[in-house]
NUDONU-178542 format. One record per residue (C-alpha): residue number from 0; residue in three letters; x, y, z. Coordinates in steps of 0.001 Angstrom, whole numbers, plus 524288, in hexadecimal, padded with zeros to 5 digits. Layout:
! NUDONU-178542
+-----+------+-------+-------+-------+
! pos ! code !     u !     v !     w !
+-----+------+-------+-------+-------+
! NUM !  ala !     X !     Y !     Z !
...
+-----+------+-------+-------+-------+
This chain:
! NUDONU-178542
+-----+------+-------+-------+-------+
! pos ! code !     u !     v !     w !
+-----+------+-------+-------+-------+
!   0 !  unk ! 80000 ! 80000 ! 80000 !
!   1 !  unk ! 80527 ! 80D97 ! 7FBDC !
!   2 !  unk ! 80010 ! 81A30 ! 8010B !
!   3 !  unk ! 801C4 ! 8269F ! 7FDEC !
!   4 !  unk ! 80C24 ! 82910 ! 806EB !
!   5 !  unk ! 8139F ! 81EC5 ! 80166 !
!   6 !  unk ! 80FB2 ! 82388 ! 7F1F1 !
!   7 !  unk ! 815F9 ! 83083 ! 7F6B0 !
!   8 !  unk ! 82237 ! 82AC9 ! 7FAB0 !
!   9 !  unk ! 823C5 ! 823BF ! 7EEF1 !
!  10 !  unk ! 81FA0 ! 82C12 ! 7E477 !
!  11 !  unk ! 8215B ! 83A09 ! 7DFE9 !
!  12 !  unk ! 8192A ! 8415F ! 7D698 !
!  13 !  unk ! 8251D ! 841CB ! 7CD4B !
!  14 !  unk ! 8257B ! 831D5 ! 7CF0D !
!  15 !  unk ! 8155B ! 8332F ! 7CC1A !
!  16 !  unk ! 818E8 ! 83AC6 ! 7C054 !
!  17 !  unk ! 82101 ! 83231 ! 7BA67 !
!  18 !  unk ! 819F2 ! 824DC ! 7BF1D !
!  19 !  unk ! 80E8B ! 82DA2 ! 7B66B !
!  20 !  unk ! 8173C ! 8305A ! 7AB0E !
!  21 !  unk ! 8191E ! 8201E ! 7ABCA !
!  22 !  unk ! 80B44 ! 81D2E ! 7AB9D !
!  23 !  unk ! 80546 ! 824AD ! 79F56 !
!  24 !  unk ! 8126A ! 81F5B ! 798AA !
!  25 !  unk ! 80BC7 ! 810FC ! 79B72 !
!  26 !  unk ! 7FF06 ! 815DA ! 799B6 !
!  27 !  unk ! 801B2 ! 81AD8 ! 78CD7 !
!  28 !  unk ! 809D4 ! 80EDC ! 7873A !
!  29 !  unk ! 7FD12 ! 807E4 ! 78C50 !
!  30 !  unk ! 80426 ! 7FEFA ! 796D9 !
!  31 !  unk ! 7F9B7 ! 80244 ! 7A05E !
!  32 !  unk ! 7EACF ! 7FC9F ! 7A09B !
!  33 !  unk ! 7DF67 ! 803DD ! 7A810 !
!  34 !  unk ! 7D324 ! 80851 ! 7A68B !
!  35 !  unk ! 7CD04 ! 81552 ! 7A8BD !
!  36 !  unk ! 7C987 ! 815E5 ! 7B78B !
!  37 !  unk ! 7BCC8 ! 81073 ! 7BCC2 !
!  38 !  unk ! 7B652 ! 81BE1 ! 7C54B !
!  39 !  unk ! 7AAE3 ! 81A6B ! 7CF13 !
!  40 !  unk ! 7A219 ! 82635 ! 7D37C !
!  41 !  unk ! 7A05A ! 8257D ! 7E168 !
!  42 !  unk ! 792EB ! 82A8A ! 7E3B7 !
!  43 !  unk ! 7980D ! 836D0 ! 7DF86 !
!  44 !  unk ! 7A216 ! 837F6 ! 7EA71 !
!  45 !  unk ! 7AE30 ! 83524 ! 7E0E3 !
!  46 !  unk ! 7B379 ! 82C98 ! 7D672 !
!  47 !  unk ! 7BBFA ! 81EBF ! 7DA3B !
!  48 !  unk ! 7C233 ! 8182A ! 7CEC8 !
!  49 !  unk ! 7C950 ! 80C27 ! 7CA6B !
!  50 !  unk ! 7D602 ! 80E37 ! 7C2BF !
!  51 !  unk ! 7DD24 ! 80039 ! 7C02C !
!  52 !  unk ! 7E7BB ! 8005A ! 7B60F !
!  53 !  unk ! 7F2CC ! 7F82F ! 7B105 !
!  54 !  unk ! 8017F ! 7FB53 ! 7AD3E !
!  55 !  unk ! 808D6 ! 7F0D5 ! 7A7A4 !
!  56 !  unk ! 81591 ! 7F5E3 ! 7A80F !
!  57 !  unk ! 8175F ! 7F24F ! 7B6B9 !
!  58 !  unk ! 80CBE ! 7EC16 ! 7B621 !
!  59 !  unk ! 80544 ! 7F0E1 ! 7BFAB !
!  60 !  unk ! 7F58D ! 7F06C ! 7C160 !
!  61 !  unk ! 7EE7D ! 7F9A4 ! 7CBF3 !
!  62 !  unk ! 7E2B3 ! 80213 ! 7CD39 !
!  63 !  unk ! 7E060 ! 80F61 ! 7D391 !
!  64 !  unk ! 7D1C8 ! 8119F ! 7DC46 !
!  65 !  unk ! 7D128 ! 820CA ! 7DD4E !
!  66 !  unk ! 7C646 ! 82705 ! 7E173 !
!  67 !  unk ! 7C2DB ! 835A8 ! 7E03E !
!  68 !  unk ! 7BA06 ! 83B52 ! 7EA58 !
!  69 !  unk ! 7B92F ! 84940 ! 7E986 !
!  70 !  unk ! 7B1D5 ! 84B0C ! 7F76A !
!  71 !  unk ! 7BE39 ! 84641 ! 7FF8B !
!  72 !  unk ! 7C56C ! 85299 ! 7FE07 !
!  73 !  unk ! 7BAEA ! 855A6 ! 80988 !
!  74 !  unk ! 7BF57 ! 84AD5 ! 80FB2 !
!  75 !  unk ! 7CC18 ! 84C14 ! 810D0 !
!  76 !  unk ! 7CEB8 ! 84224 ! 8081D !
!  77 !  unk ! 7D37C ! 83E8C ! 7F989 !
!  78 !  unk ! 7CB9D ! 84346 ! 7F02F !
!  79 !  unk ! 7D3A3 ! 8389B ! 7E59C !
!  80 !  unk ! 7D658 ! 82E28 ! 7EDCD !
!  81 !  unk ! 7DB8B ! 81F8F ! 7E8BF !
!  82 !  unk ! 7E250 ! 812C6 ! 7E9EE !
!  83 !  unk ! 7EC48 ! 80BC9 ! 7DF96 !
!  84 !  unk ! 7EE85 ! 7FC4A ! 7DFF3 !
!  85 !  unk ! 7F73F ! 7F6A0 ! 7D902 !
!  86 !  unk ! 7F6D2 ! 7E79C ! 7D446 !
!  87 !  unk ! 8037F ! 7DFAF ! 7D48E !
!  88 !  unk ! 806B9 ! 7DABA ! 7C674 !
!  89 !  unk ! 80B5E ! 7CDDB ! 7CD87 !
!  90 !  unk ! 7FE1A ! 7CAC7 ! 7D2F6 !
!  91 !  unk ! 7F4FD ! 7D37B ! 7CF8D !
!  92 !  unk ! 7F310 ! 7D56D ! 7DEED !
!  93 !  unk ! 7F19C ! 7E381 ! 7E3F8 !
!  94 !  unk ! 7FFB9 ! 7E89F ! 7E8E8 !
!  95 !  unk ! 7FF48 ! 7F5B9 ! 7EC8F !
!  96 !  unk ! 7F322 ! 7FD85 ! 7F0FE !
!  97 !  unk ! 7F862 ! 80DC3 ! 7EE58 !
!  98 !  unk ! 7F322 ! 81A8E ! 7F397 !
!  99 !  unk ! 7ED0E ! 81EE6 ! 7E6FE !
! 100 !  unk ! 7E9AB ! 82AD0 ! 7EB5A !
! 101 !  unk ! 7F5D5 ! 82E81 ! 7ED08 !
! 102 !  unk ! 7FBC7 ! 82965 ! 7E074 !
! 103 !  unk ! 7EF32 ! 82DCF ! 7D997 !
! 104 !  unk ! 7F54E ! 83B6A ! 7DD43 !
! 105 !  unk ! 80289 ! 83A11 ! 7D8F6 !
! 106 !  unk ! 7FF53 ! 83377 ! 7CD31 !
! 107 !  unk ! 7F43C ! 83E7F ! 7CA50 !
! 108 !  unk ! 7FDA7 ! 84877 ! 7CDAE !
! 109 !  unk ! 80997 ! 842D8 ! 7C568 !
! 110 !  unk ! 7FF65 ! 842AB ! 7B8B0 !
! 111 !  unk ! 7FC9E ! 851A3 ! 7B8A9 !
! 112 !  unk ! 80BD2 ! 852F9 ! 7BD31 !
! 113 !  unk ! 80F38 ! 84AC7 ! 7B10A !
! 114 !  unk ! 807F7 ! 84F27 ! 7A87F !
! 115 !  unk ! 80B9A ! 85CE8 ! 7ABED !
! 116 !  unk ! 81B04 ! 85988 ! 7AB12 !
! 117 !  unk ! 81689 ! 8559C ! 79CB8 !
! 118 !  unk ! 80CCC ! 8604E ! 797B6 !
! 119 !  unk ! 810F8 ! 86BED ! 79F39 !
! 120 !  unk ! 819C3 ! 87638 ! 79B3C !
! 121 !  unk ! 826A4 ! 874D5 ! 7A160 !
! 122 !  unk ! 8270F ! 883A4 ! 7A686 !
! 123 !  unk ! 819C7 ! 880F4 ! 7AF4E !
! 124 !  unk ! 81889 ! 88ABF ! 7BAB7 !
! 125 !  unk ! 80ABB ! 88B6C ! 7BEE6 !
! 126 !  unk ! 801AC ! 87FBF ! 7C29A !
! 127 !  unk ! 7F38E ! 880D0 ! 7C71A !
! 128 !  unk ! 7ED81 ! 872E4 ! 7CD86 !
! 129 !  unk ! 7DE63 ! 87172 ! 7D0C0 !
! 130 !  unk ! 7DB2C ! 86A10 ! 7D9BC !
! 131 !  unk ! 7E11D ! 86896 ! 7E763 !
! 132 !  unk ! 7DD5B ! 85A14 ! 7EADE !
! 133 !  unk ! 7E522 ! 84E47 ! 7ED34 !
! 134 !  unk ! 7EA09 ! 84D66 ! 7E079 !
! 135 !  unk ! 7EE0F ! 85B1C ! 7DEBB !
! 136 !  unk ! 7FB19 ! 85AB9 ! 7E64A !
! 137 !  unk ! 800F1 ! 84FAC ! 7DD41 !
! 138 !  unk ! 7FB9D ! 85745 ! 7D15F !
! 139 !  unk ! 80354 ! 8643A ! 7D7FC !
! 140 !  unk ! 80D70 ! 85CBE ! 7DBE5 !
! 141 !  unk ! 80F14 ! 855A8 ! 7CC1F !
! 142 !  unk ! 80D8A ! 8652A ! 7C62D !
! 143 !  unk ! 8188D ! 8695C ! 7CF10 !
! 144 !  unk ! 8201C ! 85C54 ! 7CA36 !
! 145 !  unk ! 822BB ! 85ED4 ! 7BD4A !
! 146 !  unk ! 8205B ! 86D6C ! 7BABE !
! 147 !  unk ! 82903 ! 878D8 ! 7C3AF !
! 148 !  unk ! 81A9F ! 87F42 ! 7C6C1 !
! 149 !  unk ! 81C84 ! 88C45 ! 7D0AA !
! 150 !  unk ! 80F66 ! 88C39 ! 7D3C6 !
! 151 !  unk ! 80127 ! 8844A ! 7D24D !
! 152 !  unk ! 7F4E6 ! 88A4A ! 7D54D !
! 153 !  unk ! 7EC53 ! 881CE ! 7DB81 !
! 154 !  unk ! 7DCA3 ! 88165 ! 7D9E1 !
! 155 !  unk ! 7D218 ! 87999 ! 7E136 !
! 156 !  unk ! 7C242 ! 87D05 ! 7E119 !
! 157 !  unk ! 7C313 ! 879EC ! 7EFDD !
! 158 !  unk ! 7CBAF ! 8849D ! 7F1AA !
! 159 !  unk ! 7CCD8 ! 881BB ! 800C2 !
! 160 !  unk ! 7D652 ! 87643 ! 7FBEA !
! 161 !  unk ! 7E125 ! 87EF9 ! 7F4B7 !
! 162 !  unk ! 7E770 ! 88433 ! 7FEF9 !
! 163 !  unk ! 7E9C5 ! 877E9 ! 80757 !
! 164 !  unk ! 7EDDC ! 8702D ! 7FBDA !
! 165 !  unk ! 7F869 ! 87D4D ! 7F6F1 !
! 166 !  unk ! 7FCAA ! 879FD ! 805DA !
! 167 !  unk ! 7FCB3 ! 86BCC ! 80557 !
! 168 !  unk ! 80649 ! 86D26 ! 7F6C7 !
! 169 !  unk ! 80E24 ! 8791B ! 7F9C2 !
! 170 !  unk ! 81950 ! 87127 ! 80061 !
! 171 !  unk ! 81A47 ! 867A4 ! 7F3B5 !
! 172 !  unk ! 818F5 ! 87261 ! 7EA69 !
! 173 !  unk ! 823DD ! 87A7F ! 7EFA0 !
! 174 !  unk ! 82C27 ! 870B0 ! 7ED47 !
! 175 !  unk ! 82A66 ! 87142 ! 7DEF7 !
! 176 !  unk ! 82A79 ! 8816D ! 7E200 !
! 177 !  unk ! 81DDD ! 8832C ! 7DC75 !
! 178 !  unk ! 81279 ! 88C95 ! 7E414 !
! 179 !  unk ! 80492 ! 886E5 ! 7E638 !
! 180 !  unk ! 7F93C ! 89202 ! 7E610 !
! 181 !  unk ! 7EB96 ! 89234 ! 7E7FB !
! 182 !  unk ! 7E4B4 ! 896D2 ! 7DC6D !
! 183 !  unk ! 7D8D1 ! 89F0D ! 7DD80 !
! 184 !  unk ! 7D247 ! 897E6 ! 7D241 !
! 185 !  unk ! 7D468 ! 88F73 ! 7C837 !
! 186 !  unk ! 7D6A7 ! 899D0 ! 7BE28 !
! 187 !  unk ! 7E2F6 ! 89F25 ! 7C673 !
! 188 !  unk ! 7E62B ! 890BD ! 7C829 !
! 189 !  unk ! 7E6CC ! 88E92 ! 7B934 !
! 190 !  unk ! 7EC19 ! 89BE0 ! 7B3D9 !
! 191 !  unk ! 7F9E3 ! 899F6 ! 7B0F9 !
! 192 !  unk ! 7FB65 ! 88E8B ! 7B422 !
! 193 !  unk ! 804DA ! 885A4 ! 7AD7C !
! 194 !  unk ! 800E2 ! 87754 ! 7B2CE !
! 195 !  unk ! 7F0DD ! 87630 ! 7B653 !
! 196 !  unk ! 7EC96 ! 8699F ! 7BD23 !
! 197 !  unk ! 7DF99 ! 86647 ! 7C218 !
! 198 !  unk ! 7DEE9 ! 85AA8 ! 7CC21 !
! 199 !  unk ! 7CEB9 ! 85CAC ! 7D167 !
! 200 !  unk ! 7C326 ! 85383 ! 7D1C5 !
! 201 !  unk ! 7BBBC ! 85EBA ! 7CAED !
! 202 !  unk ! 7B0DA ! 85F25 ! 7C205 !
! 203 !  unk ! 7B181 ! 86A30 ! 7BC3B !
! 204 !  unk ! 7BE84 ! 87128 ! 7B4D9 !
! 205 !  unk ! 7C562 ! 8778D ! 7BF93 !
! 206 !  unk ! 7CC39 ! 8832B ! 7B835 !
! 207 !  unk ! 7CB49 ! 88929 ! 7AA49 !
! 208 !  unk ! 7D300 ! 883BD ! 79F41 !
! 209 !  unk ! 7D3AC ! 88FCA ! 7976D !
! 210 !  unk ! 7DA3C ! 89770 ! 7A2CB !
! 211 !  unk ! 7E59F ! 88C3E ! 7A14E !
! 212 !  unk ! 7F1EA ! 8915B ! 79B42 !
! 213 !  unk ! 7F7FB ! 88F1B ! 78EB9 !
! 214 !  unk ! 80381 ! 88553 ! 792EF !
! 215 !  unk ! 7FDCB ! 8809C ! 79EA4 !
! 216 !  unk ! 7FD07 ! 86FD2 ! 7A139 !
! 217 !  unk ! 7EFF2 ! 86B30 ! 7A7C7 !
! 218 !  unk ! 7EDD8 ! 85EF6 ! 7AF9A !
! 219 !  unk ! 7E092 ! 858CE ! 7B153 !
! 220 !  unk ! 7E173 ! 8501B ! 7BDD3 !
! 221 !  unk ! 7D695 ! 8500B ! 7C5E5 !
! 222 !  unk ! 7C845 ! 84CBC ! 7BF22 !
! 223 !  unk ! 7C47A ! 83EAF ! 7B7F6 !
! 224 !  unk ! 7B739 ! 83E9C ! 7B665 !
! 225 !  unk ! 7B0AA ! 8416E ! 7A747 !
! 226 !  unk ! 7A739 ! 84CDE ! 7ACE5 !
! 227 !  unk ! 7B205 ! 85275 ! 7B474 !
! 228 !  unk ! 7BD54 ! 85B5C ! 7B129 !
! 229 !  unk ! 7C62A ! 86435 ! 7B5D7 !
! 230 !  unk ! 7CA7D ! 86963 ! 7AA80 !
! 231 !  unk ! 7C368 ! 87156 ! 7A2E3 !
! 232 !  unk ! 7C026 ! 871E8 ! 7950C !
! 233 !  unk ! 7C9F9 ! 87CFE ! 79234 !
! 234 !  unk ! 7D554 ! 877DE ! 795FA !
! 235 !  unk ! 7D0E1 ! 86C7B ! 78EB7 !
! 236 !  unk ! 7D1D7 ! 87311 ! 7818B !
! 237 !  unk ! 7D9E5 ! 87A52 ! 783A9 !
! 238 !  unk ! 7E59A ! 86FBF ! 785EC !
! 239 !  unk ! 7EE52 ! 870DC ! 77BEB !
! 240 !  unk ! 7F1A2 ! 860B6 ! 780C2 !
! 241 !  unk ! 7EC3D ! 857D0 ! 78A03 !
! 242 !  unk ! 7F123 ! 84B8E ! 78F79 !
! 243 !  unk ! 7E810 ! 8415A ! 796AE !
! 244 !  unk ! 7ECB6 ! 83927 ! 79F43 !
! 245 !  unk ! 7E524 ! 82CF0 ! 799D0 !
! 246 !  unk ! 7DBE7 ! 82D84 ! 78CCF !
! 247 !  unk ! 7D437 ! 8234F ! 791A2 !
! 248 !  unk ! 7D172 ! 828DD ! 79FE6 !
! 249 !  unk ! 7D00A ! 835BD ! 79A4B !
! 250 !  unk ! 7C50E ! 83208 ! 7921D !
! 251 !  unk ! 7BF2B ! 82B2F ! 79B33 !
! 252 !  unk ! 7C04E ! 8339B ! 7A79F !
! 253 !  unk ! 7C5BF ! 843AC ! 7A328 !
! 254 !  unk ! 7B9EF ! 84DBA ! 7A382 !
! 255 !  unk ! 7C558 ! 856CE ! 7A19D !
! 256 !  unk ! 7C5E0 ! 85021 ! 79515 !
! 257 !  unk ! 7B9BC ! 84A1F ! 79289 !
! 258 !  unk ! 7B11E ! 85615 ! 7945F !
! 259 !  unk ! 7B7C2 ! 85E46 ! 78AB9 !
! 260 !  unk ! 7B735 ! 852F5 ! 78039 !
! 261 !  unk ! 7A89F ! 850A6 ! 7838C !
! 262 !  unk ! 7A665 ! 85EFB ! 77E01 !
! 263 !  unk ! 7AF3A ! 85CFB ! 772B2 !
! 264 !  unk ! 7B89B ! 865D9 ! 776F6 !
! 265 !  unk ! 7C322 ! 85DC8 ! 777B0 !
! 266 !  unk ! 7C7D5 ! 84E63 ! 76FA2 !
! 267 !  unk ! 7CEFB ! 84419 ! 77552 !
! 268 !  unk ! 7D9C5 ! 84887 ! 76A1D !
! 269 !  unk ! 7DBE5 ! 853F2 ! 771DC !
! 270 !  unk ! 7E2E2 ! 84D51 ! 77CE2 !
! 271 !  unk ! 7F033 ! 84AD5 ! 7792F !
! 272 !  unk ! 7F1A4 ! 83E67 ! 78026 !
! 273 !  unk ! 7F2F7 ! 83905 ! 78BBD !
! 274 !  unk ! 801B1 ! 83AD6 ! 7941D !
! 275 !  unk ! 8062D ! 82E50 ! 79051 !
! 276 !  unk ! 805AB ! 83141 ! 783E8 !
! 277 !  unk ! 80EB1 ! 83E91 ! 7876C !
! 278 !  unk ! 815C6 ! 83817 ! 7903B !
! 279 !  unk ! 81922 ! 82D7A ! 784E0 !
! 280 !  unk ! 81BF7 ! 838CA ! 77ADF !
! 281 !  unk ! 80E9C ! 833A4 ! 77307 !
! 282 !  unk ! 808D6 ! 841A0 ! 77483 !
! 283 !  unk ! 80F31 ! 84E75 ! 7755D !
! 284 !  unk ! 80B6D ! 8579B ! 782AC !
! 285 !  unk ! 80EBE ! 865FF ! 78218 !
! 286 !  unk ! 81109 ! 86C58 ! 775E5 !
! 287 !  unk ! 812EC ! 87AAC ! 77945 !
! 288 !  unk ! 81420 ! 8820E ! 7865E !
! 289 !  unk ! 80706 ! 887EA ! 78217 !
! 290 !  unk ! 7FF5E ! 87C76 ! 78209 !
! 291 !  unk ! 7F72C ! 87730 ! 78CA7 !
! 292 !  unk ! 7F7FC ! 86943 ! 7904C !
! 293 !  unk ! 7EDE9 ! 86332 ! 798B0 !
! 294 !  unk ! 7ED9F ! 85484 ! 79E6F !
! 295 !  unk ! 7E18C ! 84DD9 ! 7A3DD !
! 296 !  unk ! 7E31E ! 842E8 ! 7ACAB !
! 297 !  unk ! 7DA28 ! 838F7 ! 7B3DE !
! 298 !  unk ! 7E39D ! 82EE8 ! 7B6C2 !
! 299 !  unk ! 7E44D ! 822D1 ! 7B39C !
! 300 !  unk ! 7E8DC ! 81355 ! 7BA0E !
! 301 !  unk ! 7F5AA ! 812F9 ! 7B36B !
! 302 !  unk ! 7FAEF ! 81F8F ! 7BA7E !
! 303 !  unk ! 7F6DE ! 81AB7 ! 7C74E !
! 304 !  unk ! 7FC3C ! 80D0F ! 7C44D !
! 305 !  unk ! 809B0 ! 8115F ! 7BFB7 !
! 306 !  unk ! 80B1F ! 81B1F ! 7CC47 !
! 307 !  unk ! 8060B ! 81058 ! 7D4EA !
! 308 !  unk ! 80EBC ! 805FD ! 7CEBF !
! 309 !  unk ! 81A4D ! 80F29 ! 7D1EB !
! 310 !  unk ! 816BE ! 812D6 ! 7DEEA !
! 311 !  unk ! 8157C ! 804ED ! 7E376 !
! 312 !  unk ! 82417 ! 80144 ! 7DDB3 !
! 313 !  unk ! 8287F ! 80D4F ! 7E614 !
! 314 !  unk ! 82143 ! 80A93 ! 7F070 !
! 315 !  unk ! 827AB ! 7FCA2 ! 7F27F !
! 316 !  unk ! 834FA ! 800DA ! 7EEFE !
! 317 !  unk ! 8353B ! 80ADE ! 7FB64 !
! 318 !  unk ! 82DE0 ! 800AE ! 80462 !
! 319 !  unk ! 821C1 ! 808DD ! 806E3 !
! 320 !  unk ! 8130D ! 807EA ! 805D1 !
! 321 !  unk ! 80ED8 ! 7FE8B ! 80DA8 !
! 322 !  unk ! 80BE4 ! 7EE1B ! 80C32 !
! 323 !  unk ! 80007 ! 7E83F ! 80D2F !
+-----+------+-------+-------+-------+
């Protein structure tokens, strides 16, 4: 058994990053089999899903359970919460039971923080990050990875939750020598800014594409249901190249995505590909500093698989987590 104590002694976001970079690679050469999550509605109290998955270059088989439950923010608890087993190849028997809410947060984060080492200019300054729940450290914490940010402006409807969370990041950020502000909306969030990621169970788009600056990288983290998005139709078109994380899932799960194509504003030949394909030189990512890149992610088994895989090697090789 691995918790998240032991996931944080064994992994960094840059290892996350990298274990990511690994799994659209595989995903992409098609040495992984899944299937698009299986989701539950719980009375209208959240979402719990099913995502099993193979990989055969280990091999390794393993599914995550994550729920989302938007109401436990009131309770003091995970809004994303979820569990990883793994199956030994040997036996098929269950080996390792992981903290997936944990690794569902590095993983997340390391997505966003790959995708914006890929897509965003180099010369990145200013971030903006909506959202301040228990995914949005990783996602700050990936941003502040891979681009030399000086400051992110940070946005939340609940607005009583910025401040704590600026508090609960300000020691990690300085160490990257970066400044965290509250924004006053998200229009000061978004003007400017360089790097724009949204990690929030919202329904609704949760700031206005056209305000986005020419240059700027966006990351789509946080929605996955086909009625929902958080990004709005502007930012949408205005994309000059957007990367999914998986076609399938995407198409299945994106409003982001799904809404605009639904009202024939935007064709599944607009989206460049998915970051395997980038990451395997099959499609090209930024053409110009002028352009606007965009990626949309809902996640998918192989990720979580991969990162798990890699977490349970390390955790064995340094003797902890501990044996049932």
């Amino acid at each position: 058994m691995i918790g998240a104590e032991d996931i944080r002694k064994a992994f960094s976001m840059r290892d996350a990053i990298e274990s990511n970079r690994e799994a659209f690679a595989i995903q992409a050469e098609g040495k992984a089999k899944l299937s698009v999550r299986t989701s539950f509605n719980v009375e209208g109290r959240g979402i719990s899903s099913f995502m099993p998955g193979y990989v055969s270059s280990f091999p390794r088989v393993g599914v995550k359970i994550v729920s989302t439950f938007p109401g436990n923010a009131e309770k003091n608890l995970p809004v994303v919460g979820a569990t990883v087993l793994l199956l030994d190849p040997e036996t098929g028997l269950v080996d390792a039971l992981i903290d997936g809410t944990e690794l569902t947060r590095l993983r997340t984060g390391a997505v966003s923080g790959l995708a914006t080492e890929l897509l965003a200019n180099e010369g990145a300054e200013i971030g903006a990050l909506f959202g301040t729940g228990g995914q949005a450290a990783s996602q700050l914490e990936a941003m502040l990875n891979v681009r030399k940010l000086r400051e992110v402006r940070v946005y939340d409807v609940m607005r009583d939750r910025i401040a704590p969370f600026i508090e609960r990041v300000s020691a990690m950020a300085s160490r990257f020598g970066a400044r965290i502000a509250e924004a006053p909306s998200p229009d000061a969030a978004v003007e400017g800014a360089d790097v724009i990621t949204s990690v929030t169970t919202a329904s609704d788009p949760v700031f206005d594409g056209s305000l986005v600056k020419a240059g700027a990288h966006v990351n789509g983290v946080g929605t996955y249901e086909p009625h929902k998005r958080e990004l709005d139709e502007a930012i949408i078109c205005r994309a000059d190249r957007i990367f999914v994380d998986n076609m399938e899932a995407i198409m299945a799960e994106a409003g982001d995505i799904l809404i605009p194509m639904k009202d024939g504003k935007l064709a599944k030949e607009d989206i460049a590909g998915e970051l395997g394909d980038l990451i395997l030189g099959r499609s090209e990512g930024r053409k110009s500093k002028e352009q606007i890149t965009l990626m949309k992610t809902v996640g998918f088994a192989t990720l979580d698989i991969v990162i798990a895989h890699k977490i349970f090697n390390k955790a064995v090789e340094m003797g902890i987590g501990a044996d049932l």
